[in-house]
Phi, psi and omega in degrees: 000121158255201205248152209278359187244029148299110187331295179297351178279336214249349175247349157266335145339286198288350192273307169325343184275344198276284184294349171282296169352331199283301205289342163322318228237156181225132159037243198288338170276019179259107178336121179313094180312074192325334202246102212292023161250302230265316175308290197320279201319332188305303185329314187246029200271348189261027141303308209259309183311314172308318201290298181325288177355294162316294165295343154247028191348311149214092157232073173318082181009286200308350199234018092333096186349140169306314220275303170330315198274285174298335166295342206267313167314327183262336184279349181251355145304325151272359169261005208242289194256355133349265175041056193251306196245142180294117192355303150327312182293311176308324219256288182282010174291297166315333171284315165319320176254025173264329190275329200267306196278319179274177180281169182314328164258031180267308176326326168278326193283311180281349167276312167293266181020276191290330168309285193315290177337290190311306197273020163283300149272356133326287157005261136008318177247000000 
């Protein structure tokens, strides 16, 4: 089991919480982002959202939970430009904080995803 006061569990927390926070906000109201993994990730959201886009086909981003939106953002962000922690970890680390933050299907739904996403590049080589 893990444990929810892991330092690295509690710091993909606030950064999800950074990008939902995120998605409220436009252009000139967007808050100066304090935490340099939420820039980075900002730096690439127009990478990284086609990628959702695809693997959910139907779901249009705009229409997909924020909170969702944001785990999903972050997790392929450490698993595509990261690349710190091994794949497994990520994936259940995003099912985990899918489980604290989304509704009752975001754990299946960030799982398919991200599964789809992966076996894309698998694919790919």
């Amino acid at each position: 089991m893990k444990k929810l006061d892991d330092p690295r569990h509690l710091k993909r927390v606030q950064i999800i919480q950074d990008l939902f926070a995120r998605s409220f906000a436009s252009g000139k109201t967007l808050r100066q982002l304090a935490d340099e993994t939420v820039r980075k990730i900002d730096k690439v959201i127009p990478q990284i959202d086609p990628l959702i886009a695809q693997s959910a086909p139907a779901f249009p981003i705009d229409k997909i939970a924020k909170i969702d939106v944001a785990i999903l953002r972050l997790a392929i962000f450490e698993l595509k430009y990261e690349k710190r922690e091994p794949v497994k970890v990520v994936i259940d680390e995003a099912i985990e904080l899918a489980k604290q933050f989304g509704g009752d299907a975001s754990p299946s739904f960030v799982n398919g995803v991200l599964g789809d996403i992966l076996s894309k590049d698998t694919n790919k080589k």
